[in-house]
C-alpha positions as a Markdown table, in Angstrom:
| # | Residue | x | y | z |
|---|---|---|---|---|
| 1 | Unk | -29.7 | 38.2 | -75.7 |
| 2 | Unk | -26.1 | 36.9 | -75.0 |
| 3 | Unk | -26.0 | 33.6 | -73.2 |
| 4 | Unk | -24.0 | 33.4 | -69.8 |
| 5 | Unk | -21.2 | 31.1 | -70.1 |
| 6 | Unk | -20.3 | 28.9 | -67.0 |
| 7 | Unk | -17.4 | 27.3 | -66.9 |
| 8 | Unk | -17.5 | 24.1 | -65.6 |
| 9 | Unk | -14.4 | 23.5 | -62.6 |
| 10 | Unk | -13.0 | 20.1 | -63.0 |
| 11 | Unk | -11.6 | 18.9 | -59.8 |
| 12 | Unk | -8.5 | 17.3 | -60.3 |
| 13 | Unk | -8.0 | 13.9 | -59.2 |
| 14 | Unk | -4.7 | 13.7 | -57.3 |
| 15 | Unk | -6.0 | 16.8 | -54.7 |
| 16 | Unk | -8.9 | 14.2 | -54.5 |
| 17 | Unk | -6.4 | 11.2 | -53.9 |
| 18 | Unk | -4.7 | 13.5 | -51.4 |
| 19 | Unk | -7.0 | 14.3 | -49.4 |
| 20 | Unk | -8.5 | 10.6 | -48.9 |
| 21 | Unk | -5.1 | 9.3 | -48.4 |
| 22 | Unk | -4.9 | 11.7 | -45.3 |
| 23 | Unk | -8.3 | 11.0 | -44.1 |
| 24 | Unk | -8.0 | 7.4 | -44.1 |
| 25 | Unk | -4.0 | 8.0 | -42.7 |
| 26 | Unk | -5.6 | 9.7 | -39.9 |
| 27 | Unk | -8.7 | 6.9 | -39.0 |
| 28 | Unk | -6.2 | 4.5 | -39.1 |
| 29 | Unk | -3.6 | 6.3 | -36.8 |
| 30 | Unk | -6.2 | 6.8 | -34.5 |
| 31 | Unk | -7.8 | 2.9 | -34.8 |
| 32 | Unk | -4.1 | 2.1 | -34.0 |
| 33 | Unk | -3.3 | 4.3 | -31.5 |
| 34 | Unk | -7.0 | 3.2 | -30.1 |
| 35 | Unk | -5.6 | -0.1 | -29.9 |
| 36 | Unk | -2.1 | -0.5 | -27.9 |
| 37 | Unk | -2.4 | -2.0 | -24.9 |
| 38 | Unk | -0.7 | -0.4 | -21.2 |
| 39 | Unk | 3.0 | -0.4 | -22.4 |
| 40 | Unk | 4.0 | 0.1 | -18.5 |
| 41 | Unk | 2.5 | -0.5 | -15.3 |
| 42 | Unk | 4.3 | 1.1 | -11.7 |
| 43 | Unk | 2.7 | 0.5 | -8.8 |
| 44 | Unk | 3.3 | 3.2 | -5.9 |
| 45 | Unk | 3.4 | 3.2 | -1.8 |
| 46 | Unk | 3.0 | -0.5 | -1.6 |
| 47 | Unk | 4.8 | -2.7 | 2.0 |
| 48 | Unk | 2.9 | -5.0 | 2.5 |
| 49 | Unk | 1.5 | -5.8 | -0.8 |
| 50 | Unk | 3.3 | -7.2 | -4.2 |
| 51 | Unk | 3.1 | -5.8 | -7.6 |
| 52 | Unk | 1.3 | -9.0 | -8.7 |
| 53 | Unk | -1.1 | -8.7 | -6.5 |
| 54 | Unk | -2.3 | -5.1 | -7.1 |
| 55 | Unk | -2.5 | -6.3 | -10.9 |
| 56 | Unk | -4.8 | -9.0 | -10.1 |
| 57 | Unk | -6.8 | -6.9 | -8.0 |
| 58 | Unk | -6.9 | -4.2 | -10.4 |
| 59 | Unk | -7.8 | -6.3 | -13.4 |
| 60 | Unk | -4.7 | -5.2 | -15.5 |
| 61 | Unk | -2.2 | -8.3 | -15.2 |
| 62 | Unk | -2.8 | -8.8 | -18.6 |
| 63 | Unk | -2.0 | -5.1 | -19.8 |
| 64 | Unk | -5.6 | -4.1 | -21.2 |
| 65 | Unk | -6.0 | -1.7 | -24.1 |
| 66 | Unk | -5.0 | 1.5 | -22.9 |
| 67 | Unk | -7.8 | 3.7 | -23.7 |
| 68 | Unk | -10.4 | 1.6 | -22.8 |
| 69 | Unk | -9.2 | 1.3 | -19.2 |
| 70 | Unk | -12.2 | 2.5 | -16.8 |
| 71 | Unk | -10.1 | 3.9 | -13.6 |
| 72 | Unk | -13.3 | 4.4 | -11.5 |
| 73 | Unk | -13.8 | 0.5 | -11.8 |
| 74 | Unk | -10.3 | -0.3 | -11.4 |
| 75 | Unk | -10.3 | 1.9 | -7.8 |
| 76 | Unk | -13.4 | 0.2 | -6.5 |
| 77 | Unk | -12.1 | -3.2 | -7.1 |
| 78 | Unk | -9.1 | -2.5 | -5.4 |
| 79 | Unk | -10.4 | -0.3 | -2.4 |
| 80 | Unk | -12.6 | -4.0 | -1.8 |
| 81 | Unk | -9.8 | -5.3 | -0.5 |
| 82 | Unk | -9.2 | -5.2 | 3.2 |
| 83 | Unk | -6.1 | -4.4 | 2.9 |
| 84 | Unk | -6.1 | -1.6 | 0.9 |
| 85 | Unk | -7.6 | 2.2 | 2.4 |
| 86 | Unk | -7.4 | 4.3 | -0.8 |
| 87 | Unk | -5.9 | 3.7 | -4.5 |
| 88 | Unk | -5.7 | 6.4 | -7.3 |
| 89 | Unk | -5.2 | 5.2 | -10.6 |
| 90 | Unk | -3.6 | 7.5 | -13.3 |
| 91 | Unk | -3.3 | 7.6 | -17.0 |
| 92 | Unk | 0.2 | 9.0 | -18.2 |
| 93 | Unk | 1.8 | 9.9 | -21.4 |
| 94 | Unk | 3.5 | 7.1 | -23.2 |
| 95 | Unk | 0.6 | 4.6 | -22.0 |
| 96 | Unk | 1.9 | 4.6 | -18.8 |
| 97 | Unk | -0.5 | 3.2 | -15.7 |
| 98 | Unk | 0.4 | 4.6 | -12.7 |
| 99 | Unk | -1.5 | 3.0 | -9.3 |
| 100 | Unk | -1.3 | 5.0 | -6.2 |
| 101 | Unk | -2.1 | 2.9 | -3.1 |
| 102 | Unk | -2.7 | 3.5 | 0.5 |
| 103 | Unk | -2.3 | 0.7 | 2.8 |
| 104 | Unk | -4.4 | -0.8 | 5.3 |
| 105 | Unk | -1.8 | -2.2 | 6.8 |
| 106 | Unk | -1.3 | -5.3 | 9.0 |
| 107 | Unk | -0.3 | -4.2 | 12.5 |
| 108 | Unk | 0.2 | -7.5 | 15.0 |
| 109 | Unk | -1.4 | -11.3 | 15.0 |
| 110 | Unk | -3.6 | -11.9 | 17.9 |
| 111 | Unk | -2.4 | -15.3 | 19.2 |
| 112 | Unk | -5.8 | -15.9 | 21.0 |
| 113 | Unk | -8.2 | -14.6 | 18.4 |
| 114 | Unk | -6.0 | -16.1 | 15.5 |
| 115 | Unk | -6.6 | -13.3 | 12.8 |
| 116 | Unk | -4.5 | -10.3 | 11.9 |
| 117 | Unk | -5.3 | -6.9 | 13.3 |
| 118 | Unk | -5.3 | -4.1 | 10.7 |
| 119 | Unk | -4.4 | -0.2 | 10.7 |
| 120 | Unk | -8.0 | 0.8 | 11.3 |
| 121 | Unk | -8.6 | -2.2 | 13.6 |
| 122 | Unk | -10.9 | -4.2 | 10.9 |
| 123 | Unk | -9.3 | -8.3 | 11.1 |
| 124 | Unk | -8.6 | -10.6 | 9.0 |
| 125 | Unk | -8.1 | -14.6 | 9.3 |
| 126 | Unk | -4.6 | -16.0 | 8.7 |
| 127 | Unk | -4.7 | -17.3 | 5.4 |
| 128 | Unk | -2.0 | -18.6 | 2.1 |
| 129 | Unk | -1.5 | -14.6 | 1.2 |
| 130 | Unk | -1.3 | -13.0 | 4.7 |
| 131 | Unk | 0.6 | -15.9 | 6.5 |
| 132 | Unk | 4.6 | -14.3 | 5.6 |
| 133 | Unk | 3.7 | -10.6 | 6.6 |
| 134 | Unk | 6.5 | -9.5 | 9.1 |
| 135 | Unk | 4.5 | -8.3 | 11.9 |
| 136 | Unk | 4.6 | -8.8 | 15.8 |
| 137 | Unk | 2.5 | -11.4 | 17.4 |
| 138 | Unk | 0.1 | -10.7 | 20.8 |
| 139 | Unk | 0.6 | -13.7 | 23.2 |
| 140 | Unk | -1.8 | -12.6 | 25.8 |
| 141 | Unk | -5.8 | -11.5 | 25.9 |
| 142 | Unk | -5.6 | -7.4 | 26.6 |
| 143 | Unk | -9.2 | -6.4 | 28.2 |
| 144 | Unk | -11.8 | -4.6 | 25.9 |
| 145 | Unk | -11.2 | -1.2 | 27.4 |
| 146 | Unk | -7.0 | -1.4 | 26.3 |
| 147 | Unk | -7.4 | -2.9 | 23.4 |
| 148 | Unk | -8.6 | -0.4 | 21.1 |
| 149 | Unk | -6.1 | 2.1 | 22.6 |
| 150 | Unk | -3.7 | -1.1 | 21.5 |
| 151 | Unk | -4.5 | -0.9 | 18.2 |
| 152 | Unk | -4.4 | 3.1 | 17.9 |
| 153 | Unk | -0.8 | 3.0 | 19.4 |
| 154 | Unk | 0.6 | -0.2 | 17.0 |
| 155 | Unk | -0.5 | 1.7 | 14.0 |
| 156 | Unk | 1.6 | 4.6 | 14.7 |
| 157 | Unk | 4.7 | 2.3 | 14.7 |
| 158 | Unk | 6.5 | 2.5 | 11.1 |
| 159 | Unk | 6.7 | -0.7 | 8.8 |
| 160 | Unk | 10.4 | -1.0 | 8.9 |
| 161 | Unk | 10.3 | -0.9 | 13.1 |
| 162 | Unk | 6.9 | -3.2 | 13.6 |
| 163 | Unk | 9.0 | -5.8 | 11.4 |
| 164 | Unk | 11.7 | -6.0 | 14.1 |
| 165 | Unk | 9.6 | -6.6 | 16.8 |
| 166 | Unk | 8.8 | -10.6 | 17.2 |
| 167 | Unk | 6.3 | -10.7 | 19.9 |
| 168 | Unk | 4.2 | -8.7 | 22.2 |
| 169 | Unk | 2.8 | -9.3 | 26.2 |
| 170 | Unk | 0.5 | -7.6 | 28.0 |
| 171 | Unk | 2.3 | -6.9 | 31.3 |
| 172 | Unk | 0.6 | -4.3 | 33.6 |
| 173 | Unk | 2.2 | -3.5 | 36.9 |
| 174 | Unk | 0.5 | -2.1 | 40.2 |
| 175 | Unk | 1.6 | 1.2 | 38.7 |
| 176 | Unk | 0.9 | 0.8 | 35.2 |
| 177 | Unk | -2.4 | -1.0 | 33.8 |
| 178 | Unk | -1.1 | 0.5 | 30.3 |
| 179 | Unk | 2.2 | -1.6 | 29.9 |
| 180 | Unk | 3.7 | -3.4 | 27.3 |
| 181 | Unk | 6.8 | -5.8 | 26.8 |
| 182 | Unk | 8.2 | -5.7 | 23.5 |
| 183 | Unk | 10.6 | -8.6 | 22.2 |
| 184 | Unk | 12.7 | -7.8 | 19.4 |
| 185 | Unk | 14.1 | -9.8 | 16.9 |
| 186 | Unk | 17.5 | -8.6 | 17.7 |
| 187 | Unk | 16.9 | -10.2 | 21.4 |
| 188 | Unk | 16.1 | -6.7 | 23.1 |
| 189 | Unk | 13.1 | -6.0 | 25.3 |
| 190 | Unk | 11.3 | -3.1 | 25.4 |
| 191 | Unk | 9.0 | -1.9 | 27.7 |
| 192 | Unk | 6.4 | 0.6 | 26.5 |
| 193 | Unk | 2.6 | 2.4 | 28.2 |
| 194 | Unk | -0.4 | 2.9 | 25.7 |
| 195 | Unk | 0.6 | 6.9 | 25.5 |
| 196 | Unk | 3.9 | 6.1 | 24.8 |
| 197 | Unk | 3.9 | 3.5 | 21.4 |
| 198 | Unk | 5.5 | 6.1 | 19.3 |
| 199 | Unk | 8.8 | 6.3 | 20.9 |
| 200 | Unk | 9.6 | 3.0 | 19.3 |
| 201 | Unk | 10.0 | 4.5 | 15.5 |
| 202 | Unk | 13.5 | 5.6 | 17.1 |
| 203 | Unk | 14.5 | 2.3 | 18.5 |
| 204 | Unk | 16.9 | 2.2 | 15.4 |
| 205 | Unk | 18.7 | 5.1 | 16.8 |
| 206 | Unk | 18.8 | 3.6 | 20.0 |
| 207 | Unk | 20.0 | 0.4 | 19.2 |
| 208 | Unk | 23.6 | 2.1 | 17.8 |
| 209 | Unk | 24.2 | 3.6 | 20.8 |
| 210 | Unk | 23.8 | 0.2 | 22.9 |
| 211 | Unk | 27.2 | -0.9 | 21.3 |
| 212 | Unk | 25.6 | -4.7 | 20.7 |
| 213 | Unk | 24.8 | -5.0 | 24.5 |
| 214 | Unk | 21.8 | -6.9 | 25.1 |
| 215 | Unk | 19.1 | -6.1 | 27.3 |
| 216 | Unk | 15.8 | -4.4 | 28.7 |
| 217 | Unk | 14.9 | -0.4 | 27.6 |
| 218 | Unk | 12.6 | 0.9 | 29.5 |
| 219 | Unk | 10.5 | 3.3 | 27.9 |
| 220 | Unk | 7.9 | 3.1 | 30.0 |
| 221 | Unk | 9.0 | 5.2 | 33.1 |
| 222 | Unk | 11.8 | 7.5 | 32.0 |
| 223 | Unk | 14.2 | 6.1 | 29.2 |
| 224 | Unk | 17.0 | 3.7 | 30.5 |
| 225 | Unk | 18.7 | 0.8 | 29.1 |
| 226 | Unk | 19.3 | -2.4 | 31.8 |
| 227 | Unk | 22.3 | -4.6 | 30.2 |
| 228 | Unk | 21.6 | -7.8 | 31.2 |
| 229 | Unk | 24.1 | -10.0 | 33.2 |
């Protein structure tokens, strides 16, 4: 009977070497890659609130490992502040942190309730954070059934017009329980009704064609300018 000869394979040592190098390449490309912190932070949408800020809220300030960031966490921390109505957080290519915010922002400083009103009419007491926002201050108590129609009309005024305006009276008429006087910063005066809030977003536009006159606009019956004397 002939006896079956089995050659015996030897595996060769540097295919072996190889192939361990790349393994070990490969863990410890990922271990590293694993471990690089948020090389960039940009934080989107943001008036009212700093860069800083939104860091500290989000837990990040100190640029976190990358891949270990939980976003879910990140957006209920910073959706707990009252100033804040919706954040996204995204993850981008070349570790890149990119935090979408929506503002609930400040809209006017009630001088007789001393807190800030916000966009969807929560309040806030003046404290060291909100004391510089640039907003417009009520003088005057408005009654319960204008003031939520108040606070609907202010938040339809853009940020970069609510900053010019200084201070705000209550100043109904015996034709108008709706009215407003407006003081602006520029030392203009505008009067304005509850249905009637958005017109000022063009008081830019306006103000060009009042060739540096000062005076009243009257916005709330027809739209004139009065110069005054």
């Amino acid at each position: 009977m002939s006896k079956k000869i089995v050659k015996k394979r030897k595996i060769k040592i540097r295919n072996l070497l190889l192939v361990l190098v790349i393994i070990l390449g490969l863990v410890f490309g990922v271990y590293v890659i694993s471990q690089m912190p948020i090389q960039n932070i940009l934080v989107r949408n943001t008036y009212y609130l700093n860069d800083d800020t939104i860091l500290e809220l989000a837990d990040v300030k100190d640029y976190p490992k990358f891949f270990f960031i939980n976003r879910r966490k990140m957006v209920k921390h910073l959706e707990e502040s009252p100033y804040i109505e919706k954040a996204v957080v995204k993850q981008k290519l070349g570790f890149l942190l990119e935090i979408y915010i929506e503002e609930n922002r400040p809209i006017f400083y009630d001088e007789s309730q001393t807190h800030f009103v916000l966009k969807n009419g929560d309040s806030v007491q003046e404290d060291t954070f909100n004391k510089y926002f640039r907003v417009p201050r009520l003088l005057n108590y408005v009654p319960d059934n204008k003031y939520s129609k108040f606070i609907d009309g202010m938040s339809t005024i853009k940020e970069d017009t609510i900053s010019k305006i200084s201070d705000i009276e209550y100043q109904p008429n015996d034709y108008d329980k709706d009215r407003f006087l407006l003081y602006m910063d520029d030392g203009n005066m505008v009067y304005l009704t509850l249905t009637k809030f958005k017109m000022i977003n063009h008081y830019n536009e306006v103000y060009k064609q009042l060739e540096n006159h000062k005076g009243v606009l009257y916005l709330d019956n027809g739209n004139h300018f009065q110069i005054k004397e």
